[in-house]
N, C-alpha and C positions, 0 to 999 in steps of 0.2 A: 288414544291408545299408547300405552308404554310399554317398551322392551322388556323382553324378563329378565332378571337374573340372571347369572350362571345354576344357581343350586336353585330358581323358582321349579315348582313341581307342573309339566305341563303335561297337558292332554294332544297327541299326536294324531291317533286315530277312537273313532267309538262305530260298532256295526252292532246291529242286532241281527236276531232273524223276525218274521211276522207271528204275531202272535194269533198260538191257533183255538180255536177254543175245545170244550172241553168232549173226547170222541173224536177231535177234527183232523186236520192235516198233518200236523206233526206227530200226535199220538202214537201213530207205528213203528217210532223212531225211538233207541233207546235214550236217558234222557243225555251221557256222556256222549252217544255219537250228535246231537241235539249242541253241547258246549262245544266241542270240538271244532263242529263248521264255524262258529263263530273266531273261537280262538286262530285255527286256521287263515279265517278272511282277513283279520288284520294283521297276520305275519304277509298275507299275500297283499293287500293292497299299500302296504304303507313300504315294502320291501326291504324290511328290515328280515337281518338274518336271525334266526329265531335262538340262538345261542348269543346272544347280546340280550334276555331277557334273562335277569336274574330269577325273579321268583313271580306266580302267579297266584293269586288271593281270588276265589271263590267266594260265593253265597249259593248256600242250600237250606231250606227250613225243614223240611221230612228226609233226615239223612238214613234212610232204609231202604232196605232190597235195593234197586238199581240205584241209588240216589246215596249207597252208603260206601264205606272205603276211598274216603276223600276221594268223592268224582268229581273234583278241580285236578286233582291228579291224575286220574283214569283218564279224564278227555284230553288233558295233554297230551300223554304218553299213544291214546288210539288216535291221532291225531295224525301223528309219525313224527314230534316233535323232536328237540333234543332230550333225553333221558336225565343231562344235567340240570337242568333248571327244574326251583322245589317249587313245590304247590300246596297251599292251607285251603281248606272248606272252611266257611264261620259260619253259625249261628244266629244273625240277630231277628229272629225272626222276618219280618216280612220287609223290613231294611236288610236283609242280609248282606245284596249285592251293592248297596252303595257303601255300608259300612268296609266291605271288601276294597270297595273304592278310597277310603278315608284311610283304610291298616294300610294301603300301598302308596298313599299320596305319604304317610308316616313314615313307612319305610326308605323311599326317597329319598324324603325332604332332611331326613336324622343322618342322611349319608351310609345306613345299610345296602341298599344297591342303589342302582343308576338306574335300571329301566323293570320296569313290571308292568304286566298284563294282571287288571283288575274284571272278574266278570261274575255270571249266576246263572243259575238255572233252574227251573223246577216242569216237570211234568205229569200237573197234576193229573191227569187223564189216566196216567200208569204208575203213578206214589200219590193217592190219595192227601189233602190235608188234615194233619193229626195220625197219621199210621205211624210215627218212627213212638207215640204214646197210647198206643192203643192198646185199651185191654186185653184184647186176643192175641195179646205177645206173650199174655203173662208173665211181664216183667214190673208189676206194679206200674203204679199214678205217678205222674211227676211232681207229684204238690205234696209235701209234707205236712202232716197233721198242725205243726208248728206255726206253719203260715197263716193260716188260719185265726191265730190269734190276734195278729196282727190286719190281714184286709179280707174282704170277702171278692170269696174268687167270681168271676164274671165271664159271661162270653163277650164275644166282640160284637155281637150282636148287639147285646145290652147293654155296651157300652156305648154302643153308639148311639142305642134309644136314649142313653141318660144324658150326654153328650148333646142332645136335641132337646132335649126339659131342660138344661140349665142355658142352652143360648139362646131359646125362644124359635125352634128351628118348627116349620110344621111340614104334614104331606108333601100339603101344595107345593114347599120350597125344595123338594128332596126331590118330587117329580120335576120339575121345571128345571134342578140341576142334572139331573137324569137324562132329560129331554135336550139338556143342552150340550152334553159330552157327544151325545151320537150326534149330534148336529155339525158341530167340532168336527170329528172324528170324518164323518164322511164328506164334509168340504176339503179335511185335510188331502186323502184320497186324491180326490176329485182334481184339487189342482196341484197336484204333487208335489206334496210338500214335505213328503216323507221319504223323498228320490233319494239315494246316497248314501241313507243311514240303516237300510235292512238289504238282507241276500235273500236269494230266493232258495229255499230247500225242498231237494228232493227227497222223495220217504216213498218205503214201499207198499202199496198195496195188500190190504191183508182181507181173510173170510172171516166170517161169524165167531170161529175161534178162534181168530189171532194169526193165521196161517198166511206165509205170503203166497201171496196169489202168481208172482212172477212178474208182473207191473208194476208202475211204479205214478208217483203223479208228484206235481211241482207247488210245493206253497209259496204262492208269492203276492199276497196282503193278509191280512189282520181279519179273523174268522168271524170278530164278536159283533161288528156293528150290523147292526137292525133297525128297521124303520121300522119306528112308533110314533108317539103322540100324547099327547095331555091325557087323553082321552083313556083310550091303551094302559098307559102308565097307572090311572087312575085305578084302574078294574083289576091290579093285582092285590093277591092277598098278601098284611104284613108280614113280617119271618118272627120277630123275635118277639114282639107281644100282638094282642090282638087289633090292638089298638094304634100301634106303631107307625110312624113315619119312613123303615126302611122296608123295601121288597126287592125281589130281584131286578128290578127296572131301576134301582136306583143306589144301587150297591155293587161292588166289585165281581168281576165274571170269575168263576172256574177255569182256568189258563194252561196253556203249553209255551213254554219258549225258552230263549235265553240272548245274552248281549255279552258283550267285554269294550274296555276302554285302554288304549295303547298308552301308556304315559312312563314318562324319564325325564332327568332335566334337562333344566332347556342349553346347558352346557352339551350334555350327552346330543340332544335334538341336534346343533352344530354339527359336533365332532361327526352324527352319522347321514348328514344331509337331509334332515327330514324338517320339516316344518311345522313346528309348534301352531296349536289353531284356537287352545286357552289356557288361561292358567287358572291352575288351584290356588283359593287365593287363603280358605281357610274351610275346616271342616268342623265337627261336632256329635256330637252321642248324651242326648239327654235322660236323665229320668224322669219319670211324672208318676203321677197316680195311675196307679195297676187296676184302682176298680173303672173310673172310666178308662184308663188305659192306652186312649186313642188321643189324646192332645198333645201328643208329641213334639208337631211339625208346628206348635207355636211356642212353644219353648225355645226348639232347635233354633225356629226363624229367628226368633228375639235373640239369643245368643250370638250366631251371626251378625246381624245389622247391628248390636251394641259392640263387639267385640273391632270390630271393623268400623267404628264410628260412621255409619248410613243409618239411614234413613228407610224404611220400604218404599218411598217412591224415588230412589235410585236403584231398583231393580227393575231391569227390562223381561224377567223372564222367571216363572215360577212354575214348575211343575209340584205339584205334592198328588200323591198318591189315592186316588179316590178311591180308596178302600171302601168309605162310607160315602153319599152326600154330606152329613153332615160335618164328617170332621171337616171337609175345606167349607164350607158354610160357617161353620163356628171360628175354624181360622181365619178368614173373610175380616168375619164381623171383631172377631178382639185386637186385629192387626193393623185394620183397614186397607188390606191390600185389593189392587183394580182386578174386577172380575175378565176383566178383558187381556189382564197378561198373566193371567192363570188357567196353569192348561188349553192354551190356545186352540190347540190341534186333538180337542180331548183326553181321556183319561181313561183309569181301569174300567170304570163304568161300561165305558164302551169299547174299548180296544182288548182289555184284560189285565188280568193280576197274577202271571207266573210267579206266583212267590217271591222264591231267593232268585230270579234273576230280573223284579222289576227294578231296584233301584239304579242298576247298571243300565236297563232300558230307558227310565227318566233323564240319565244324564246323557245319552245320547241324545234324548229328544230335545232337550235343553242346548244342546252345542250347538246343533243341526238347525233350531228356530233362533239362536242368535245370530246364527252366519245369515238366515235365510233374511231378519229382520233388521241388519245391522245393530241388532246392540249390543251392549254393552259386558251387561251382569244377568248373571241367572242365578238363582235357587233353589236346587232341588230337596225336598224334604219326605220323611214318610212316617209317618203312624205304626209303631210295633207290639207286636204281641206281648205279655207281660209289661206294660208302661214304660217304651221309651220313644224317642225321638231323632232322627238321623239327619244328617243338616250338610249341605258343601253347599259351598259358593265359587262360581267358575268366573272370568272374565275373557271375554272374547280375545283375542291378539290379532 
């Protein structure tokens, strides 16, 4: 391990909260008081004064009704933070919050500020996905007839069936990946391996209509995992064709949460006593093809490891976002990367996919299974809506 730089970009603190699923624990929570607890925990656990944070960078994908009026800003501000420090929401689809992550490792590293809070959120449970484009706005389609000419538009569904015909991906492999995220997921649990890196949130108790009831209850683990089986997994019907390799046993869950990650240089890290725990070593924003859409996270990976002269087996630690099975099955297979330091501790499959605040979740998960594994390098990647790719590479310190 080597020292950082004065101007290297480090990671000080990252917390999530538990992801809840969809109906579950967090739901009754709005989704900015949802950002907030997090923002909060790591002004509280790291003891930085929270006016030493220039600016904080969100990810939201449905920026409407509670989720719109830059709620990176709202949850600041309800939070009871400083009033000075500015806040951006982005967009990158379902990268939102790591790319949040990359605009703030940017910000730093170009010597705009010194310290920022990078994080996301999404509660789908109470901002559906796809309501900020939904017909019933009467605001029109987001796709211009123009586009058209150029690709045909796709779901993610069927990008990911297509994504599975060109890699040679079948059922069998999508169940068996399926079957091995909750597998993951609940050893993670089990031997707590997730200690340190979520708070527990309390939420109120509500009735049939929404009404709080006056109680209140505490989320403190990850709503989505379930016990199944080959078996189980087998006897669901496909989503996107009839004929399909994805169903909901082996596809990303419906989600509630959010995360944030503490990062300033590692000059500023000195000057305020706090201990740098990785550093940013480089980051990425690919484009690919919009109609499959989903190969993202092998562009992004390849760009990394060649930009950085590695290799994928000098990575100790890889989360990519299991949106689909197939897309990390297809990634797998065109990278060669070891099934065994991907997604160790599970993935959305099993744990969940809050939108715009998984990729800030991933790189938490990523810090927290290097400290835990001693290693070295992690990379986190994700698969985005409209064809692109989101990419960082962390080093332990």
């Amino acid at each position: 391990m080597t020292a950082p730089s004065a101007r290297d970009v480090v990671i000080v603190d990252a917390v999530r909260t538990p992801i809840g699923r969809r109906g579950g624990g967090l739901s009754s929570l709005h989704p900015a008081e949802v950002l907030a607890r997090v923002q909060s925990a790591l002004v509280e656990r790291s003891g930085i004064d929270p006016g030493e944070v220039d600016q904080v960078v969100g990810g939201c994908v449905s920026q409407v009704g509670e989720q719109s009026f830059n709620i990176t800003r709202t949850a600041w501000l309800s939070a009871g933070l400083p009033l000075e420090t500015a806040a951006t929401t982005v967009d990158t689809q379902c990268g939102s919050s790591q790319q949040a992550t990359n605009l703030a490792t940017s910000l730093i590293g170009s010597g705009v500020v010194d310290v920022a809070v990078a994080c996301g959120v999404e509660l789908m449970s109470r901002v559906p996905i796809g309501s900020n484009s939904s017909k019933k706005l009467g605001l029109g389609s987001p796709i211009p007839k123009p586009y058209f000419a150029h690709y045909e538009m796709t779901s993610q569904f069927e990008g990911a069936e297509r994504i599975a015909d060109k890699w040679g991906i079948t059922r069998e492999d999508t169940d068996a990946f399926g079957l091995s995220s909750q597998e993951r997921a609940a050893r993670a649990w089990a031997e707590g391996r997730f200690d340190g890196q979520y708070i527990e949130i309390d939420a109120p108790d509500v009735d049939d209509e929404g009404n709080p009831t006056g109680t209140t209850h505490t989320v403190a683990r990850d709503e989505g995992l379930r016990e199944t089986s080959l078996d189980k997994l087998a006897s669901l019907t496909p989503v996107a064709r009839e004929d399909g390799v994805h169903t909901a046993g082996n596809s990303s869950q419906i989600s509630d949460g959010a995360a944030a990650v503490l990062m300033m240089t590692a000059d500023k890290a000195t000057e305020l006593g706090l201990t740098p725990r990785a550093r940013v070593v480089d980051t990425c924003l690919v484009g690919v093809d919009p109609v499959l859409m989903l190969t993202g996270p092998i562009d992004a990976t390849s760009r990394l490891l060649d930009r950085n002269g590695l290799t994928i087996d000098d990575i100790d630690n890889f989360e990519i976002n299991e949106a689909f099975a197939s897309v990390v099955l297809a990634w797998q297979k065109e990278l060669g990367a070891d099934p065994e330091r991907t997604n160790p501790n599970g993935g959305a499959i099993a744990l969940g996919h809050p939108l715009g605040g998984t990729g800030a979740f991933l790189l938490t998960k990523s810090l927290y299974e290097l400290e835990r594994t001693q290693g070295h390098r992690g990379i986190v990647s994700m698969c985005c809506g409209g064809g692109l790719g989101t990419g960082t590479l962390i080093e332990r310190l």
